[in-house]
N, C-alpha and C positions, 0 to 999 in steps of 0.2 A: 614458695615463691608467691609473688604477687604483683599486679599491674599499678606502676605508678599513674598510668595516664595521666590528666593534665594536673594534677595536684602538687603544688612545689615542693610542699611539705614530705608528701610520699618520697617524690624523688631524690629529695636531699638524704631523707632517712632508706632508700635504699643505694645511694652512694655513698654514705656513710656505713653502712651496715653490711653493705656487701665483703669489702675487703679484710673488716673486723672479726666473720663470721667464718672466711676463707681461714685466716690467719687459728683460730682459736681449734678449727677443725683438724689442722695438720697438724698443729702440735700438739692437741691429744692424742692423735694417732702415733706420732714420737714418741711422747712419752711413755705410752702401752706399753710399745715397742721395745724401748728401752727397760722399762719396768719390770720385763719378763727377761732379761737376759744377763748373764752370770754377774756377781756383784763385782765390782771394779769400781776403784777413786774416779777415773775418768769418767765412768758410765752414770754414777751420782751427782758428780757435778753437771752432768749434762740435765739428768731429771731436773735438779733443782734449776737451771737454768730455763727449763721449759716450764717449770710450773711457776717463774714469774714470768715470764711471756704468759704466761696466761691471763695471771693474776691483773696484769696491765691491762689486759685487751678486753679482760669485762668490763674494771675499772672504766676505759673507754666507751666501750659500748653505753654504760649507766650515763657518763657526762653525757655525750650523744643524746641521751633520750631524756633525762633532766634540764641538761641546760642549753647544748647547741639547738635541739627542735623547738623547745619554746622562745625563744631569741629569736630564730628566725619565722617565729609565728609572728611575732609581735610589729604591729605594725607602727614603725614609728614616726607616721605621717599623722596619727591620731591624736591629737592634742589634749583631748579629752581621757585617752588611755595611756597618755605618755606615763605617765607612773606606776601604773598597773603589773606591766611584763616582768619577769623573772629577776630581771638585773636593775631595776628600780625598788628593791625591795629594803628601804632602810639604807643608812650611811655604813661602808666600810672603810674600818682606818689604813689607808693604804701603807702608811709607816710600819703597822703591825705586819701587814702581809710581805712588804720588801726585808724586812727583818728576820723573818721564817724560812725566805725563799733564800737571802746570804746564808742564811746558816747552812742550810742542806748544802747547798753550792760550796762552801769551805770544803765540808766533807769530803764531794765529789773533787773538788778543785787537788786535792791536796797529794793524790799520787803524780800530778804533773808539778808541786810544787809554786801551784799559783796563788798570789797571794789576792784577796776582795778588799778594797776598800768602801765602804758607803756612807754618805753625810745624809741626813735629812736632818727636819726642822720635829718637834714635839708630836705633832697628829697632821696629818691630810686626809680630811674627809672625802669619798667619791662618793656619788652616786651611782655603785654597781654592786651588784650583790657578792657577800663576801665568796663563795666558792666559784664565781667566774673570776673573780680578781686575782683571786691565788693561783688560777691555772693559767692565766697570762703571765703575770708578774712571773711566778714560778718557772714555766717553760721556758720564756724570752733569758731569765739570769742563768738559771741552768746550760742550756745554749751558749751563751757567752762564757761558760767555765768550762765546757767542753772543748770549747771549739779555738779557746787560746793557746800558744805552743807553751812550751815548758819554762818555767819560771819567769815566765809576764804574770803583768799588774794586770786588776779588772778593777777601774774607777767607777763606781755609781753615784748619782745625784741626785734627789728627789727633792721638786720643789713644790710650790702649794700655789706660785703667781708667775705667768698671769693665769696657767691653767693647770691643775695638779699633775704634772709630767715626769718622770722617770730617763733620766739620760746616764747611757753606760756604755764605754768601750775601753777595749785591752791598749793597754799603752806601754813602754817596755820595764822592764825589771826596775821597779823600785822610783819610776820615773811619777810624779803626782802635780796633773794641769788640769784647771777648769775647764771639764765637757764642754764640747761643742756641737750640736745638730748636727746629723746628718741628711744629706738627701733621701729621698726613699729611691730605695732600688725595686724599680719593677720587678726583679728575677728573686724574691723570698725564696729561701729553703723549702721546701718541699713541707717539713717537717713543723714548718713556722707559717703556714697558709692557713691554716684553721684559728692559729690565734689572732692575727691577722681581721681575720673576718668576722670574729667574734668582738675584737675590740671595738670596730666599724659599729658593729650591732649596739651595743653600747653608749654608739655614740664619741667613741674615742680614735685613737689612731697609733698603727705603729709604723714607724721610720725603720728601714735597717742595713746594714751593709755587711760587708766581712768580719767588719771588726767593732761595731756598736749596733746598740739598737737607743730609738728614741719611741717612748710608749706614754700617751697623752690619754686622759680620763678625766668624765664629765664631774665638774666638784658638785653641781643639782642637778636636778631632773628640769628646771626650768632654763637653765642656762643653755641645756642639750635642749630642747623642745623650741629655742627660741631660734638657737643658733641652724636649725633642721626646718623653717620655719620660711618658705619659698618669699 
């Protein structure tokens, strides 16, 4: 253990870290548990189900300590450092990154039988560094292929103007309209606050409801610095 006192930094990283650490501890102890007792299909697929609960929760713990505490080090009231922090590092092509996160999502999608559809244009440069963009972009589409019922449509659109934006929601079986924004709903999932917050960090923004989400990101580091700019 240790004292965050007033340091933001500490306490973020022990509000992140605390529930990661809880989570990572008991299901070692599960899996011991299980590990030592008679073999059985049932009792195997349990293991293996604990040993990706794990695999995750380090995973998590690494972003946590790579990319959410540096994000939220970064101060981006600094004009002079606006390009410096972790997610100012170089352009990513976010076309590449929506394109890797549909594909997984197909995967997932496909024992409820849901079909993705996604239009974008050749490359949309951001200004966020490529492994925060994928665990936005990723989460958020992921999320909308779980969270559709059985044989609905997921429409995505990624535009480049007037600000490189991401617009996605389930619409029904086989049905195909041009996205429309949503409001942002105060009440985000649970599950969708951290990306939420990280987008913010970024300099971007996500919209989202039951049934879409709208996920906005800085195309420069000047256009964010400007737009941040009292």
């Amino acid at each position: 253990m240790f004292s965050t006192g007033d340091d933001p930094a500490a306490r973020l990283r022990h509000e992140l870290h605390t529930p990661l650490t809880s989570i990572l501890a008991y299901t070692r102890l599960l899996r011991d548990d299980l590990a030592g007792a008679p073999a059985a299909d049932a009792l195997t697929e349990g293991v293996a189900c604990l040993d990706a609960i794990d695999r995750n929760a380090v995973r998590l713990q690494r972003y946590v300590d790579g990319v959410v505490l540096p994000l939220a080090a970064t101060d981006p009231t600094d004009a002079a450092g606006a390009g410096d922090g972790p997610h100012r590092q170089g352009a990513t092509d976010l076309v590449a990154v929506l394109r890797d996160a549909v594909d997984l999502a197909r995967r997932v999608a496909v024992a409820g039988a849901v079909s993705i559809h996604a239009d974008a244009p050749a490359t949309v440069p951001v200004a966020v560094d490529d492994l925060v963009c994928r665990h936005l972009v990723g989460q958020l589409v992921l999320w909308l292929a779980t969270a559709a019922p059985s044989r609905a449509h997921i429409e995505i659109a990624l535009r480049a103007d007037p600000v490189p934006a991401i617009d996605a929601r389930i619409v029904g079986h086989g049905e195909l309209t041009a996205p429309q924004p949503r409001p942002s709903d105060p009440q985000k999932p649970a599950d969708l606050r951290v990306a939420s917050a990280v987008a913010s960090l970024c300099g971007g923004e996500v919209r989202l409801d039951e049934t879409s989400f709208r996920l906005t990101l800085p195309a420069s580091v000047l256009a964010t610095a400007s737009r941040r700019s009292p």
